[in-house]
Structures are given as structure tokens and as C-alpha cells.
mmCIF file as gemmi writes it, N, C-alpha and C atoms, coordinates in Angstrom:
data_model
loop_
_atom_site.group_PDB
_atom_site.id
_atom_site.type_symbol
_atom_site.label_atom_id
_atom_site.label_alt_id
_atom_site.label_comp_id
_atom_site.label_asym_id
_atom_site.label_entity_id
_atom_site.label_seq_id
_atom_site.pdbx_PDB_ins_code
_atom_site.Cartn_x
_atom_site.Cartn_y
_atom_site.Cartn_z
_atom_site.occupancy
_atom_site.B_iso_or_equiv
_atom_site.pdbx_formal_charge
_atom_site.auth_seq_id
_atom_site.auth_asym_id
_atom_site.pdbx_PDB_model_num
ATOM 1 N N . UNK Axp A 1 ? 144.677 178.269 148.941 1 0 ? 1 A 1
ATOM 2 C CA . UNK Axp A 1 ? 144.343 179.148 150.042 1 0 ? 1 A 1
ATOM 3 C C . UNK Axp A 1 ? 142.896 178.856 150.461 1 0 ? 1 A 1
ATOM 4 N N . UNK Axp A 2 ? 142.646 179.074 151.631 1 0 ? 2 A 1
ATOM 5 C CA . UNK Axp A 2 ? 141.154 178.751 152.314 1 0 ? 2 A 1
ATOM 6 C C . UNK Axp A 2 ? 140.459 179.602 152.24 1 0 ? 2 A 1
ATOM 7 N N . UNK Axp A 3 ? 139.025 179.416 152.291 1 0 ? 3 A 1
ATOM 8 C CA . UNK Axp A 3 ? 138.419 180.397 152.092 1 0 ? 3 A 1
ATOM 9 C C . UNK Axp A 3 ? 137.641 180.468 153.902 1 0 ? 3 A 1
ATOM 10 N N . UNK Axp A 4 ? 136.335 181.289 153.442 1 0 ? 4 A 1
ATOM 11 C CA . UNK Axp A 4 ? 135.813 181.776 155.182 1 0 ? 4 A 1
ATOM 12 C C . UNK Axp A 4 ? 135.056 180.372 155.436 1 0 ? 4 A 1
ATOM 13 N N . UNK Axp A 5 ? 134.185 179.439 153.946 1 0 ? 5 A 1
ATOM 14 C CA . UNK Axp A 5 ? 133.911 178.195 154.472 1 0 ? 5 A 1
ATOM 15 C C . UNK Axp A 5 ? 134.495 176.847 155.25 1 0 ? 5 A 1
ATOM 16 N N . UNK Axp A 6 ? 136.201 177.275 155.697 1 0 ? 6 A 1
ATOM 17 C CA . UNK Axp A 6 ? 136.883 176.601 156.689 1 0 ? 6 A 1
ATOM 18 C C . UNK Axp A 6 ? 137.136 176.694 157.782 1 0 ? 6 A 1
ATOM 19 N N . UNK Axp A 7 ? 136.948 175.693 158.956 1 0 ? 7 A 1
ATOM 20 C CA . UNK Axp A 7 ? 137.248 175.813 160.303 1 0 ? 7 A 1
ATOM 21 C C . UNK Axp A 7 ? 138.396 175.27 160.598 1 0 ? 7 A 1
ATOM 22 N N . UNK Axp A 8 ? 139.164 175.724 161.586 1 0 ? 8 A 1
ATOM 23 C CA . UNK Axp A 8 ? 140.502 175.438 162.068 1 0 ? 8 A 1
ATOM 24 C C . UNK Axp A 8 ? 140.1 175.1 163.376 1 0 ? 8 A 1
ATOM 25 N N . UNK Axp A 9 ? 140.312 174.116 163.57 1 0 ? 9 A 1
ATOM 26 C CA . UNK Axp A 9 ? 139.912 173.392 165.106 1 0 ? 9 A 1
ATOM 27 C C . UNK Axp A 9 ? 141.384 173.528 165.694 1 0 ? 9 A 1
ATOM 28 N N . UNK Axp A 10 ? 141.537 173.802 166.943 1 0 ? 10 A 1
ATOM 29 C CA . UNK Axp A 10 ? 142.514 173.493 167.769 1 0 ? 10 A 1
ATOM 30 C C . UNK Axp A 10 ? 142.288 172.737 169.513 1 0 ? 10 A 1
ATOM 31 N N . UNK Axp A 11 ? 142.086 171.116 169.222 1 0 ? 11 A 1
ATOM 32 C CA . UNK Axp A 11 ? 141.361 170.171 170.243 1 0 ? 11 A 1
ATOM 33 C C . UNK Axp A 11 ? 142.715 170.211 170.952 1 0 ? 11 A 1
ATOM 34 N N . UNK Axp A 12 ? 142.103 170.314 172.234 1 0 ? 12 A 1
ATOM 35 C CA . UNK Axp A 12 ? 143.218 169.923 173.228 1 0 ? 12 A 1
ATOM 36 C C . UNK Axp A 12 ? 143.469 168.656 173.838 1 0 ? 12 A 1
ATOM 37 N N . UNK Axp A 13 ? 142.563 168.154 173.403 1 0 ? 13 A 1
ATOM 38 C CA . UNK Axp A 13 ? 142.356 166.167 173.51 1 0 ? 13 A 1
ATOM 39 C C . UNK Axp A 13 ? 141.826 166.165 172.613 1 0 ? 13 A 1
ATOM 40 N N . UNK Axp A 14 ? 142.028 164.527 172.577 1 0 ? 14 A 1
ATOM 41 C CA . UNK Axp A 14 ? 141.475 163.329 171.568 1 0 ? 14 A 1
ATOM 42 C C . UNK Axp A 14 ? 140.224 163.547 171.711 1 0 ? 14 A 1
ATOM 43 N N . UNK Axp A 15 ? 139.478 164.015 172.851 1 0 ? 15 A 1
ATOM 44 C CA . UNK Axp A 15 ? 137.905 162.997 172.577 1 0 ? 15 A 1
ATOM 45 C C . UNK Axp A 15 ? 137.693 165.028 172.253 1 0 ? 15 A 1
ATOM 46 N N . UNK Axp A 16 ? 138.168 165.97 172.37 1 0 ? 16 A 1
ATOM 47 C CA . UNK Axp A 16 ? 137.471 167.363 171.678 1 0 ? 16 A 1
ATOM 48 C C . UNK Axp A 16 ? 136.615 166.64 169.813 1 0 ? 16 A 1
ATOM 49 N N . UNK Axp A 17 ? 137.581 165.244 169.205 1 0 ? 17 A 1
ATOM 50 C CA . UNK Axp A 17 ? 137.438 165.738 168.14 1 0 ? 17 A 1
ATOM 51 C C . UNK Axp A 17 ? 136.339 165.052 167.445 1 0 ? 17 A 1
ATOM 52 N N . UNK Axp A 18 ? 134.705 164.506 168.779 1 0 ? 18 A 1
ATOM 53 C CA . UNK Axp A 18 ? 133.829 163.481 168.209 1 0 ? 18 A 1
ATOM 54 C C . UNK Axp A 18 ? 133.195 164.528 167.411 1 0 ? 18 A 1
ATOM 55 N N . UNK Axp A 19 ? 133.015 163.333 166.989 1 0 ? 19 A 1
ATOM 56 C CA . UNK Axp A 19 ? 131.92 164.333 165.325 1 0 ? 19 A 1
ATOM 57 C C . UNK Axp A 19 ? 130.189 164.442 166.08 1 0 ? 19 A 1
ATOM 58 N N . UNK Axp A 20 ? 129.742 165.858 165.993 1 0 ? 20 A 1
ATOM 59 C CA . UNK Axp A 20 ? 130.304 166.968 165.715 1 0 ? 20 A 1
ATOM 60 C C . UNK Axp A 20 ? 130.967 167.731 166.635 1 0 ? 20 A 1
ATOM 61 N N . UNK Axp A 21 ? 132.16 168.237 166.196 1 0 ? 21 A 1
ATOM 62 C CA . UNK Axp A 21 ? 132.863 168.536 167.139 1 0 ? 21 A 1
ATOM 63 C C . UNK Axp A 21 ? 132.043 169.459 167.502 1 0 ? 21 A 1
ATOM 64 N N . UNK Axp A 22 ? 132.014 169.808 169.292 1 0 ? 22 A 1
ATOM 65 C CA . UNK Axp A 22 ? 131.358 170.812 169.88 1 0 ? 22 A 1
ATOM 66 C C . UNK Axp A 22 ? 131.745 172.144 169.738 1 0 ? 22 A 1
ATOM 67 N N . UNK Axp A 23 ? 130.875 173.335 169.707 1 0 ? 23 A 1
ATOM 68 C CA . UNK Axp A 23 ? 131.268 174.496 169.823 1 0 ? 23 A 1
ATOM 69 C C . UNK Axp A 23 ? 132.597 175.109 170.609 1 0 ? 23 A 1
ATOM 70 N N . UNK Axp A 24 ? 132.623 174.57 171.711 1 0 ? 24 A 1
ATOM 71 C CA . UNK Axp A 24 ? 133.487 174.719 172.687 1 0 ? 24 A 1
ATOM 72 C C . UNK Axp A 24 ? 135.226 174.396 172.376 1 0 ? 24 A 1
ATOM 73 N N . UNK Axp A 25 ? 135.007 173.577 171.6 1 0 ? 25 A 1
ATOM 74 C CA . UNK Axp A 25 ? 136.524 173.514 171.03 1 0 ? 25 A 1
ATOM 75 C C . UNK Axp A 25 ? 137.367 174.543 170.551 1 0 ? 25 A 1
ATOM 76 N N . UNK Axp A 26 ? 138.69 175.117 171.104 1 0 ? 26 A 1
ATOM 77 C CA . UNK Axp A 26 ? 138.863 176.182 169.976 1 0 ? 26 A 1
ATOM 78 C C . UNK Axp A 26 ? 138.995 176.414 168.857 1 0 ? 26 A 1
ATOM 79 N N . UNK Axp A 27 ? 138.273 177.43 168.088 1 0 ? 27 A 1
ATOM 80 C CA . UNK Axp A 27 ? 138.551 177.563 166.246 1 0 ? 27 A 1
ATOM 81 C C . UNK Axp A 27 ? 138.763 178.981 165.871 1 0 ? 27 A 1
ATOM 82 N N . UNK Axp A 28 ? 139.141 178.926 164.521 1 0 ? 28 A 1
ATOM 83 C CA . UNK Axp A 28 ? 139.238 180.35 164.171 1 0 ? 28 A 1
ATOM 84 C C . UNK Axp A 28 ? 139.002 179.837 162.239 1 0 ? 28 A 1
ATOM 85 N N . UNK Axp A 29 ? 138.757 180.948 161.988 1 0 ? 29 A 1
ATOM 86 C CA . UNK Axp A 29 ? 138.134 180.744 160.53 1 0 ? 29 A 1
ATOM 87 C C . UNK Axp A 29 ? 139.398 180.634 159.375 1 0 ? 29 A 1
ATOM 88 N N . UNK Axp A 30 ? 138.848 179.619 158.732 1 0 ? 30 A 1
ATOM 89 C CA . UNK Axp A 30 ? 140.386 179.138 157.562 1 0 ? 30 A 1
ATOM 90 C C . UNK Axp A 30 ? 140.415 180.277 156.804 1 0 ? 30 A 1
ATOM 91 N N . UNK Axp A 31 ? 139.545 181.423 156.503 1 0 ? 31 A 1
ATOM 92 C CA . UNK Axp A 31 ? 139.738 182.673 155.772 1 0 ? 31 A 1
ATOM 93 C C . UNK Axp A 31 ? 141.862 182.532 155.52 1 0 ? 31 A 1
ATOM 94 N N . UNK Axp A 32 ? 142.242 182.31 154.312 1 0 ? 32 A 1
ATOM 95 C CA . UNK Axp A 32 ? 143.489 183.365 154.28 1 0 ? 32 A 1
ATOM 96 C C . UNK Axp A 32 ? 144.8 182.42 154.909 1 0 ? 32 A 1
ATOM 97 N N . UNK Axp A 33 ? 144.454 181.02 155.287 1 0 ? 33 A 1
ATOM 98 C CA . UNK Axp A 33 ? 145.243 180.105 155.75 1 0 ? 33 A 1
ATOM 99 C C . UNK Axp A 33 ? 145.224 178.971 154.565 1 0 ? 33 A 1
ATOM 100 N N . UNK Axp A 34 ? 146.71 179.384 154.173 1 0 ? 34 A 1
ATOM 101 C CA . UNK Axp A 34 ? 146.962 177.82 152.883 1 0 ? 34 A 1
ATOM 102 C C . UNK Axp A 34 ? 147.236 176.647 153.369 1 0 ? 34 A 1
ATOM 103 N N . UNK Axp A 35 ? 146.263 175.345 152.83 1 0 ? 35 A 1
ATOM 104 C CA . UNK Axp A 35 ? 146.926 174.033 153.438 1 0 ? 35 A 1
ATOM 105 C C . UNK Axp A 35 ? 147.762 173.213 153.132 1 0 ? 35 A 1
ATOM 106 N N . UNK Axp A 36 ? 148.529 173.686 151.38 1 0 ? 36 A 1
ATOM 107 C CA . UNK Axp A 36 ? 149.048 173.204 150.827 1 0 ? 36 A 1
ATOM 108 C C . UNK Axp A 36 ? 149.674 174.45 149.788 1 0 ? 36 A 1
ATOM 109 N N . UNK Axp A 37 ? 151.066 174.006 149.787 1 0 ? 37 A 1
ATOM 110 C CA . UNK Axp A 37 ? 151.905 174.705 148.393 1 0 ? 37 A 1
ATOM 111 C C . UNK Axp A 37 ? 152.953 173.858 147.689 1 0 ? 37 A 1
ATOM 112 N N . UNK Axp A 38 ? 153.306 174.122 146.282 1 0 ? 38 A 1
ATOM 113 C CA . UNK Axp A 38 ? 153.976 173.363 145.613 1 0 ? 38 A 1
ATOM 114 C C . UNK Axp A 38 ? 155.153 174.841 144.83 1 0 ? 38 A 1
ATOM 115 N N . UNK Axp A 39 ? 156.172 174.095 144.702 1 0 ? 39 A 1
ATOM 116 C CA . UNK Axp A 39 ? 156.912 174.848 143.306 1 0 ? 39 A 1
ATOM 117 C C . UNK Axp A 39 ? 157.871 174.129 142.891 1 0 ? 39 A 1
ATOM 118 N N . UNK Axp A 40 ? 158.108 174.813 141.879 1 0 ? 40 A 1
ATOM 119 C CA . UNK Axp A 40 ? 159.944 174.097 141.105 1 0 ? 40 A 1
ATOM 120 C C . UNK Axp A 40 ? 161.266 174.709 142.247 1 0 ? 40 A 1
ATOM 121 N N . UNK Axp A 41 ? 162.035 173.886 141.827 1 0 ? 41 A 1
ATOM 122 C CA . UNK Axp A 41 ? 162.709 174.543 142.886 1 0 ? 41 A 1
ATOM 123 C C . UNK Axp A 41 ? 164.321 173.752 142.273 1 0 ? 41 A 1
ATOM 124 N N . UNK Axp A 42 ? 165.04 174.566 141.743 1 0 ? 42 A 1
ATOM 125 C CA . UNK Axp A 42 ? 166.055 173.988 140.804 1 0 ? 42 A 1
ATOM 126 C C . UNK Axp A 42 ? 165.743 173.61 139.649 1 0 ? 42 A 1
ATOM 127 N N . UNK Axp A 43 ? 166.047 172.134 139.536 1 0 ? 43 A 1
ATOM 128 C CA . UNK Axp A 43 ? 165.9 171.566 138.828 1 0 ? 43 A 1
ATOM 129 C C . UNK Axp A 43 ? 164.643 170.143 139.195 1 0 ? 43 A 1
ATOM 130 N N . UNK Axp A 44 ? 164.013 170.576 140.638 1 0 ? 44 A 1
ATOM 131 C CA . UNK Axp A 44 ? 162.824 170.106 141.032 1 0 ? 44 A 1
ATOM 132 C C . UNK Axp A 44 ? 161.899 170.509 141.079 1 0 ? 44 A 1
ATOM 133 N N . UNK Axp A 45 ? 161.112 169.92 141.93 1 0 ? 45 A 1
ATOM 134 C CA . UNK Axp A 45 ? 159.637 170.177 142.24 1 0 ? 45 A 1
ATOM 135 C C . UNK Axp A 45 ? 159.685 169.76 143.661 1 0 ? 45 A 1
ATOM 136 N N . UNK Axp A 46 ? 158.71 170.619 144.702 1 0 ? 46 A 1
ATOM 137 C CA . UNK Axp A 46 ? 158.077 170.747 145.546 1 0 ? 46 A 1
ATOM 138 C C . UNK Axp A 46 ? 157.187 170.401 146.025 1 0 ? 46 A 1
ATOM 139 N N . UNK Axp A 47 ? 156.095 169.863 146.732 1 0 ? 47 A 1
ATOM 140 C CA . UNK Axp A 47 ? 155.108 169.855 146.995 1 0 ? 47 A 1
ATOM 141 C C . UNK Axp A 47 ? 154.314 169.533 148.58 1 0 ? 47 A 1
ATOM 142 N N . UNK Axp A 48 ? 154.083 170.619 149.11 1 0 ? 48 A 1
ATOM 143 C CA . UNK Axp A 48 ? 154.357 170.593 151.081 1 0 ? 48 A 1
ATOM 144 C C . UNK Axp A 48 ? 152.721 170.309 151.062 1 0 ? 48 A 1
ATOM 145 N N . UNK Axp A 49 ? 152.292 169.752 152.131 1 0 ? 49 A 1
ATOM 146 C CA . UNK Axp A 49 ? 151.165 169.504 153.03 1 0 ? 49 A 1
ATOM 147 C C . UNK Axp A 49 ? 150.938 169.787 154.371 1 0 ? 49 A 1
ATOM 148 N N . UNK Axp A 50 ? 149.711 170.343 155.211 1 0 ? 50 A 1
ATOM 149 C CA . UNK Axp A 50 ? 149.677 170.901 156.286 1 0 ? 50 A 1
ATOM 150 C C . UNK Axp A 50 ? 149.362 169.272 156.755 1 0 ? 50 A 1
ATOM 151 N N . UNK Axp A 51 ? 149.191 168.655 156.181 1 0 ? 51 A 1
ATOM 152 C CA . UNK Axp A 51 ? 148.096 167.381 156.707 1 0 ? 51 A 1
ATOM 153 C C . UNK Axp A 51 ? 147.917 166.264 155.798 1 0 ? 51 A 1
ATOM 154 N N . UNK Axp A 52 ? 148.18 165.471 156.168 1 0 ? 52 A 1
ATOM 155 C CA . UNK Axp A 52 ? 148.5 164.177 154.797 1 0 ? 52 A 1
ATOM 156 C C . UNK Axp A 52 ? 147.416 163.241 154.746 1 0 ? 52 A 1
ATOM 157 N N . UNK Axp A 53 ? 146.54 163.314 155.744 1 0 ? 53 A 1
ATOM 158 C CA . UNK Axp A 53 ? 144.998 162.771 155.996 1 0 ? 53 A 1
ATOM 159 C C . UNK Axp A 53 ? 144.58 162.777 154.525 1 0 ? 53 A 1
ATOM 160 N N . UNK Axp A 54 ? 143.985 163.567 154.145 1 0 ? 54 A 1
ATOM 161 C CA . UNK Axp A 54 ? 143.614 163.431 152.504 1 0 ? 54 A 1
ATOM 162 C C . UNK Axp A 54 ? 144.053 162.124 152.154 1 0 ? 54 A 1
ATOM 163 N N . UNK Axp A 55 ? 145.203 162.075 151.702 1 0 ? 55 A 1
ATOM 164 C CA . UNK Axp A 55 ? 145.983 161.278 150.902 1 0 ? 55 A 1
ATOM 165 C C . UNK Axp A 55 ? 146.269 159.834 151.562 1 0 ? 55 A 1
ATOM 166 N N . UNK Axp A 56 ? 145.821 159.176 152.259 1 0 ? 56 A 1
ATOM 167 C CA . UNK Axp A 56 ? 144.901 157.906 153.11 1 0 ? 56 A 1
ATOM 168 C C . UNK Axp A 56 ? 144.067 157.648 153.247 1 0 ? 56 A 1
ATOM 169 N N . UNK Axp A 57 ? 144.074 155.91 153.13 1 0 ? 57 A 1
ATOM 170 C CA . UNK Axp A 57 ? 142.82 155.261 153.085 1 0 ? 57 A 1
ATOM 171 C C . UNK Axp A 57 ? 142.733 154.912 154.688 1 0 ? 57 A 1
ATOM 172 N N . UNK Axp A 58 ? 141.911 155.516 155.765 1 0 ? 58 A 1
ATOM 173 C CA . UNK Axp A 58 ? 141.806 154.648 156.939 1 0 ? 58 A 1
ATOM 174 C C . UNK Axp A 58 ? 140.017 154.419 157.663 1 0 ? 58 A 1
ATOM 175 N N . UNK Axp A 59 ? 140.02 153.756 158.08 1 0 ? 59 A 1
ATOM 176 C CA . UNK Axp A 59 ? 139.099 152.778 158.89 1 0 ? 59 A 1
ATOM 177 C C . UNK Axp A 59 ? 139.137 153.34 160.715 1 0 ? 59 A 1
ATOM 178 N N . UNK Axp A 60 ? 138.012 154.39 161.304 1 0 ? 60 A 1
ATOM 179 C CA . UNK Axp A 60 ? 138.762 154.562 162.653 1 0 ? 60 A 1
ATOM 180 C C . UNK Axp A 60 ? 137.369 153.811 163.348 1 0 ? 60 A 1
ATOM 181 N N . UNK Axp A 61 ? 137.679 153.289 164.649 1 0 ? 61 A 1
ATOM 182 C CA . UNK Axp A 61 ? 136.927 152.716 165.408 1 0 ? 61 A 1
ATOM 183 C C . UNK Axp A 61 ? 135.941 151.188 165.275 1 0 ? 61 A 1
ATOM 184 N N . UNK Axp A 62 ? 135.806 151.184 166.144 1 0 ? 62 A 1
ATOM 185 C CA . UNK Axp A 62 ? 135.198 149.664 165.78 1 0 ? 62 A 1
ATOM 186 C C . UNK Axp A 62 ? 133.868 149.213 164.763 1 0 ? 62 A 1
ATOM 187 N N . UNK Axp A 63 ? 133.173 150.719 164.087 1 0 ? 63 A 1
ATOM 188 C CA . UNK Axp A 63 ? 132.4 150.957 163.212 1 0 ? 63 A 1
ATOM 189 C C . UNK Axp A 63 ? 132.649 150.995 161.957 1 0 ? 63 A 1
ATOM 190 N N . UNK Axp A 64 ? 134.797 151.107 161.948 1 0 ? 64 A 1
ATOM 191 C CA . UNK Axp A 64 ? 135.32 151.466 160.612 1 0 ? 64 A 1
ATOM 192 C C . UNK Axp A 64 ? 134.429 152.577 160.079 1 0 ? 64 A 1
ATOM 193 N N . UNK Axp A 65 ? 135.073 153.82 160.891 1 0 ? 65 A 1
ATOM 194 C CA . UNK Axp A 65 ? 134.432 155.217 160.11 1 0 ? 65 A 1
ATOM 195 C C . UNK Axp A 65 ? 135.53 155.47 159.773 1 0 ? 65 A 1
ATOM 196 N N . UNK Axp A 66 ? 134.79 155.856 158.135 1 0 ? 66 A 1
ATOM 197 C CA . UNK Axp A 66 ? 135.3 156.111 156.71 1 0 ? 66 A 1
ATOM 198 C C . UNK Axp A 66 ? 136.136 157.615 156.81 1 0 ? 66 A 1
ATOM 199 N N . UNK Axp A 67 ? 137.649 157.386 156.567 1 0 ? 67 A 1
ATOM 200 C CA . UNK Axp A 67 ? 138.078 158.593 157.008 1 0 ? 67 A 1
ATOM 201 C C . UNK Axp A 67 ? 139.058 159.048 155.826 1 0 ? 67 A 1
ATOM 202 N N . UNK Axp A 68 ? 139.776 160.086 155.281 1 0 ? 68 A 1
ATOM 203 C CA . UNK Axp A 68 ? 140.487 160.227 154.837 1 0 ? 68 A 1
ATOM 204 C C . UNK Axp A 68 ? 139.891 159.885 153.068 1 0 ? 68 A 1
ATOM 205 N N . UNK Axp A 69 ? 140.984 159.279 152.429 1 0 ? 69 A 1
ATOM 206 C CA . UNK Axp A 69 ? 140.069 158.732 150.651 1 0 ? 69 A 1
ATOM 207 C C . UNK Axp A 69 ? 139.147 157.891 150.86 1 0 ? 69 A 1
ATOM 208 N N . UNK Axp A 70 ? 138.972 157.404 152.194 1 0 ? 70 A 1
ATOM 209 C CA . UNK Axp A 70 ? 137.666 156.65 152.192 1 0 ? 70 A 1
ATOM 210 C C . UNK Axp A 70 ? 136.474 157.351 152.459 1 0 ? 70 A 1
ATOM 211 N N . UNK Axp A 71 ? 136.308 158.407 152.984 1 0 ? 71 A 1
ATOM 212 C CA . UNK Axp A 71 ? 135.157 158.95 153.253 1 0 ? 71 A 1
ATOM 213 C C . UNK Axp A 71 ? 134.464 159.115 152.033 1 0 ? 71 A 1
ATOM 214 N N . UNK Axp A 72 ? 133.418 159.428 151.687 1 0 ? 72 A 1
ATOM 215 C CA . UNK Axp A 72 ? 132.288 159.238 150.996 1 0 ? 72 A 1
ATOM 216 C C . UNK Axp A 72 ? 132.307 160.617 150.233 1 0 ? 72 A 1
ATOM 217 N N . UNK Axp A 73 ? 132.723 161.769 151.142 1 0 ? 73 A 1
ATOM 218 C CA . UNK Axp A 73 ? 132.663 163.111 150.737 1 0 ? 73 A 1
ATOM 219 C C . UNK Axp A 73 ? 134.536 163.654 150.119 1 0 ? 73 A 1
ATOM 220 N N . UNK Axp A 74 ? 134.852 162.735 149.909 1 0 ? 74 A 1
ATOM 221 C CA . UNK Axp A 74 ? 136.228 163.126 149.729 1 0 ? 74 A 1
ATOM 222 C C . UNK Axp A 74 ? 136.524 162.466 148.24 1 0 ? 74 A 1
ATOM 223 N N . UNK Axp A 75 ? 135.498 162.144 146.977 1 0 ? 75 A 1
ATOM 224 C CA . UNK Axp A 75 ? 136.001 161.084 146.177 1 0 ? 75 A 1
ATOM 225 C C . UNK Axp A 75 ? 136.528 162.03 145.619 1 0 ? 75 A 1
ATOM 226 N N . UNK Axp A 76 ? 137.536 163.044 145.672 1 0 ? 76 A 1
ATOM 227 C CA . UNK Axp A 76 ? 138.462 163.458 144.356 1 0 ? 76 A 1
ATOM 228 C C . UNK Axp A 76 ? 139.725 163.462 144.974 1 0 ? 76 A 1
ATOM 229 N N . UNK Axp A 77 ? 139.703 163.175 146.242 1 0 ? 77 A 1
ATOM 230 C CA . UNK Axp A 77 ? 141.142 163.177 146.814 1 0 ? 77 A 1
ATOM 231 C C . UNK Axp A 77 ? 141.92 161.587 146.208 1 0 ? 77 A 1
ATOM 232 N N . UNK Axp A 78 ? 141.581 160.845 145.72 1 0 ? 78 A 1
ATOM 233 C CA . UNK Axp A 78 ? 142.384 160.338 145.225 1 0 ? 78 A 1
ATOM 234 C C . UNK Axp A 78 ? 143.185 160.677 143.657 1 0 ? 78 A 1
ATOM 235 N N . UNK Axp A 79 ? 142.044 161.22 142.79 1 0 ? 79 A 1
ATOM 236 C CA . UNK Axp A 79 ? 142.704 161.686 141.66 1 0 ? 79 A 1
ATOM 237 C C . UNK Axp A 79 ? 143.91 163.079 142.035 1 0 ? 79 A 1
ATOM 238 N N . UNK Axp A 80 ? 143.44 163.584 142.89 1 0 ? 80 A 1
ATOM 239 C CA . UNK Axp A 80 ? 144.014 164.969 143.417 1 0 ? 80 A 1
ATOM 240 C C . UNK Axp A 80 ? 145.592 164.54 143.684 1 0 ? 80 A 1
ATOM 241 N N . UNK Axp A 81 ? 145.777 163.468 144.32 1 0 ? 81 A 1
ATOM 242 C CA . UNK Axp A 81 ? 146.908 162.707 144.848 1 0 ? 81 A 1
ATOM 243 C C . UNK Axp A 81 ? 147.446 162.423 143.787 1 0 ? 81 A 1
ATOM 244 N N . UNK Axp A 82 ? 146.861 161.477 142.729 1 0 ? 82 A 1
ATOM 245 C CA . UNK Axp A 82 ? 147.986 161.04 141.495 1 0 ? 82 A 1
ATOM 246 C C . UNK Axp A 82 ? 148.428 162.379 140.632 1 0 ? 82 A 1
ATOM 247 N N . UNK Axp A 83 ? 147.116 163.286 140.319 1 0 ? 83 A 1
ATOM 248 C CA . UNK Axp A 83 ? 147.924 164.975 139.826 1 0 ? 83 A 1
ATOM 249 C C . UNK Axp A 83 ? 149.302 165.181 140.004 1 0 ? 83 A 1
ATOM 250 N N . UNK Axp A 84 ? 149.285 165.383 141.924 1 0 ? 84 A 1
ATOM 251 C CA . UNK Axp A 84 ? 149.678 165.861 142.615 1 0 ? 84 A 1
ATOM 252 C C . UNK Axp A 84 ? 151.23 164.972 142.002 1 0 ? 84 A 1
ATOM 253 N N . UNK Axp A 85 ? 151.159 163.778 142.2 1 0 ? 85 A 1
ATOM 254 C CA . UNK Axp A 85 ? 152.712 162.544 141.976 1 0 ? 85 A 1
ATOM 255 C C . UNK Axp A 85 ? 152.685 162.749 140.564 1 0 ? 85 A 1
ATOM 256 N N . UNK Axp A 86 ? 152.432 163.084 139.323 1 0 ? 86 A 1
ATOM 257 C CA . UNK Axp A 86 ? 152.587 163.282 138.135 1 0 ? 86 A 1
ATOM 258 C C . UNK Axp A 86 ? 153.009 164.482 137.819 1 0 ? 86 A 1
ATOM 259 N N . UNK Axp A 87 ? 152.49 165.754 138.149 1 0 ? 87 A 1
ATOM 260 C CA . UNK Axp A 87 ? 153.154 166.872 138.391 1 0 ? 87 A 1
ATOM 261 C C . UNK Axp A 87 ? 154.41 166.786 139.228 1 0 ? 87 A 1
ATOM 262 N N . UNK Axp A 88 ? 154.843 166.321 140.213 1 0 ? 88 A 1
ATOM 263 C CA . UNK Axp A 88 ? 156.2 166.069 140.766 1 0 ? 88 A 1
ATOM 264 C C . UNK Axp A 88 ? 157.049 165.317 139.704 1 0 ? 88 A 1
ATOM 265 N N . UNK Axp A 89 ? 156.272 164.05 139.251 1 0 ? 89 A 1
ATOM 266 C CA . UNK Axp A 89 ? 157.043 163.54 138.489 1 0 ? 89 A 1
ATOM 267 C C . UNK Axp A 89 ? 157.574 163.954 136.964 1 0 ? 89 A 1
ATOM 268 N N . UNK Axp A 90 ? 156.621 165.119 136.712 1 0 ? 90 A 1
ATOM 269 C CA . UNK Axp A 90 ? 157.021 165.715 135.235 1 0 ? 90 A 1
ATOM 270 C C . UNK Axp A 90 ? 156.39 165.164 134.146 1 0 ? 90 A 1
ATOM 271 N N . UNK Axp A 91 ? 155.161 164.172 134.605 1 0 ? 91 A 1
ATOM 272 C CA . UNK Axp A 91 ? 154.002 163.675 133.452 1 0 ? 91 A 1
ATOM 273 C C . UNK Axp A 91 ? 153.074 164.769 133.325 1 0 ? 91 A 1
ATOM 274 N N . UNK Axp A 92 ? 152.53 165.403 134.415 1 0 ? 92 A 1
ATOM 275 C CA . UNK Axp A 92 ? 151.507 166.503 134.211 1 0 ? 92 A 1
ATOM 276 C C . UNK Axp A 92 ? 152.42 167.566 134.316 1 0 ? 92 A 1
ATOM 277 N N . UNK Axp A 93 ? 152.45 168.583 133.621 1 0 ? 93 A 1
ATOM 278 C CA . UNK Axp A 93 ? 153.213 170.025 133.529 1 0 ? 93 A 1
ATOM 279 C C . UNK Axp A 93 ? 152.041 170.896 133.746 1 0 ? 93 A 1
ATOM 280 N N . UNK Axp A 94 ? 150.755 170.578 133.667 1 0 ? 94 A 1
ATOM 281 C CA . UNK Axp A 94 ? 150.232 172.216 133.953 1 0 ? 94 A 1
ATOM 282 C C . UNK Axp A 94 ? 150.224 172.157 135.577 1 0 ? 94 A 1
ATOM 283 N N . UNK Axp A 95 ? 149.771 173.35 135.914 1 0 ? 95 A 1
ATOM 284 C CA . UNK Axp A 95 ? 149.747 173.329 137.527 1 0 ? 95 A 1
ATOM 285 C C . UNK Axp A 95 ? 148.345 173.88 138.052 1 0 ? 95 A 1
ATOM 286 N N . UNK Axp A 96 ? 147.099 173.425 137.228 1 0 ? 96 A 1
ATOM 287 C CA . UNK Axp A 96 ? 146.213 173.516 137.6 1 0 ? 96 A 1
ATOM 288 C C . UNK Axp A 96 ? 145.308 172.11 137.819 1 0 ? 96 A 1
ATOM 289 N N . UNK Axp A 97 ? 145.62 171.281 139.28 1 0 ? 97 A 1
ATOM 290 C CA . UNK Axp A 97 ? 145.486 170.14 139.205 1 0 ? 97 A 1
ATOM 291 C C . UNK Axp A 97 ? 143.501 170.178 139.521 1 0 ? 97 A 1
């Protein structure tokens, strides 16, 4: 679950989303909005995403800005990801990834 330190952008174009995105864009505060849930479910497991960005390596623009597991500020999203496929897969059982 999100806390009040998240913004929810809603760009109505592509170019709303140059960094930093401008005030003017619409937002509303991630307070109380989950971006992700998991459960068992049978004899499975679950695991939904609002947004799969995290969990990619990409390169945008002709500067190759660092986006997704490449960004600089994101180095746990890759361990977060294998948790995430080990707990599905039934190697990790706790569910505090």
C-alpha cells in the first residue's frame, strides 16, 4: 500500500511526462492506493502488478536514460523481482519479500 510520499500522475500526453514533470499535470496523492498484491489461490500463487516498469531493464532516448532496473535509484528492484519469482515458485515461503 502507498503511502502520502506517492504521486499519481495522470499525463494526457507523452511529452506531460518530461522529467520534472510539471505541476500542471494531473495528480492526486498515492496515500491508500496499492500497486501491487499477491496470494495463494488454490493450490497457487498470485502475484498482480499495477505497472511492470520496475521489473525492466530499459534505455529511453538518445541519451539512454536509465529507466526501470536500470535507474540508479531503483537497485533493489531486481532482487525484489527474483523474491517475487521464488515466492511464486515455492523456493521462498515467507511473504515478507
Amino acid at each position: 500500500m502507498l503511502s502520502a510520499d506517492y504521486t499519481i500522475y495522470s499525463p494526457l500526453k507523452v511529452d506531460d511526462m518530461d522529467s520534472p514533470i510539471a505541476d500542471t499535470v494531473p495528480h492526486t496523492s498515492g496515500l491508500g492506493f496499492v500497486n501491487g498484491a499477491f496470494m495463494k489461490y488454490g493450490k497457487g500463487r498470485i502475484v498482480v502488478f499495477a505497472d511492470g516498469a520496475a521489473f525492466t531493464a530499459q534505455l529511453e532516448g538518445i541519451k539512454s536514460k536509465k529507466r526501470g532496473m536500470n535507474n540508479l535509484t531503483a537497485k533493489n528492484n531486481a532482487q525484489f523481482l527474483l523474491n517475487i519469482i521464488h515466492w511464486l515458485d515455492g523456493i521462498l515461503e515467507s511473504e515478507k519479500w
